[in-house]
N, C-alpha and C positions, 0 to 999 in steps of 0.2 A: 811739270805737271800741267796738263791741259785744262781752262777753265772751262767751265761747263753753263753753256747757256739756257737761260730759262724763259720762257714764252712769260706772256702777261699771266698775273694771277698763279704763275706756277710760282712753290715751296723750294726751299727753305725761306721764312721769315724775316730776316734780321734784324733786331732791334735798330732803329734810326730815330734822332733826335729832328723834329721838325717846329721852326717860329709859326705863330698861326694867330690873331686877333683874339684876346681875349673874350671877344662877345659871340667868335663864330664857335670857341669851343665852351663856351658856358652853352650855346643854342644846340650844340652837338649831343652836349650828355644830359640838356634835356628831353632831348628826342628819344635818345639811345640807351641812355644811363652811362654809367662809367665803366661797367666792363665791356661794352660793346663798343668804346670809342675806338679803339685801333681798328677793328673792323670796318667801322662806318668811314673813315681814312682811308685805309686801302681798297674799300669797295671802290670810295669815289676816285681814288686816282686810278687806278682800272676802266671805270667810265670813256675818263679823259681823254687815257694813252688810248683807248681803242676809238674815241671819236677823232684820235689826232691819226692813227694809220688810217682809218677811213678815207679823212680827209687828204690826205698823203696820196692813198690810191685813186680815188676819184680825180684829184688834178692829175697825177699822172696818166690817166687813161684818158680825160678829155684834148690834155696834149696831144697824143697819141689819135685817137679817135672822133674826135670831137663833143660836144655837148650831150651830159648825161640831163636825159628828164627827170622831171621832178617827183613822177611816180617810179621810174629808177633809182632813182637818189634814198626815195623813202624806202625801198624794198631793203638795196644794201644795205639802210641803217639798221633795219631790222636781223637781215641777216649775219652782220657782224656783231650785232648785240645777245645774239644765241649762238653765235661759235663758239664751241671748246677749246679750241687750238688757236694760241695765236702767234705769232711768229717772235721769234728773239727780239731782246731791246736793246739797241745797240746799231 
């Protein structure tokens, strides 16, 4: 059976157990409360993975291209911060 890959932020969920500072998530479910704690985890590793492909593509384009500006730079952040789709993990 063929495994089926999933873009960032794409479903199904899986439960995962994760270690984490007991002071970041006392500061978590003050913000959030405690049913919104998984959410507020996944939104932010979402964040992450997509400012880590970001970064990923910008060095490989300056390899390639050379030097992206800084008003470029900021546009892509924007524009990958509103993509829907984002490529497989892996």
């Amino acid at each position: 059976m063929a495994e089926t890959a999933y873009g960032i932020g794409e479903r199904p969920a899986p439960r995962v157990s994760l270690s984490r500072p007991e002071g970041a998530a006392e500061a978590i479910r003050a913000r959030v409360g405690k049913r919104e704690f998984s959410a507020f985890i996944a939104e932010a590793v979402e964040r992450e993975l997509r400012g880590q492909v970001l970064d990923e593509y910008l060095a490989d384009y300056e390899s390639r291209k050379g030097p992206v500006s800084g008003v470029a730079r900021q546009r892509a952040r924007h524009v990958f911060a509103e993509e829907v789709e984002w490529p497989a993990a892996g």
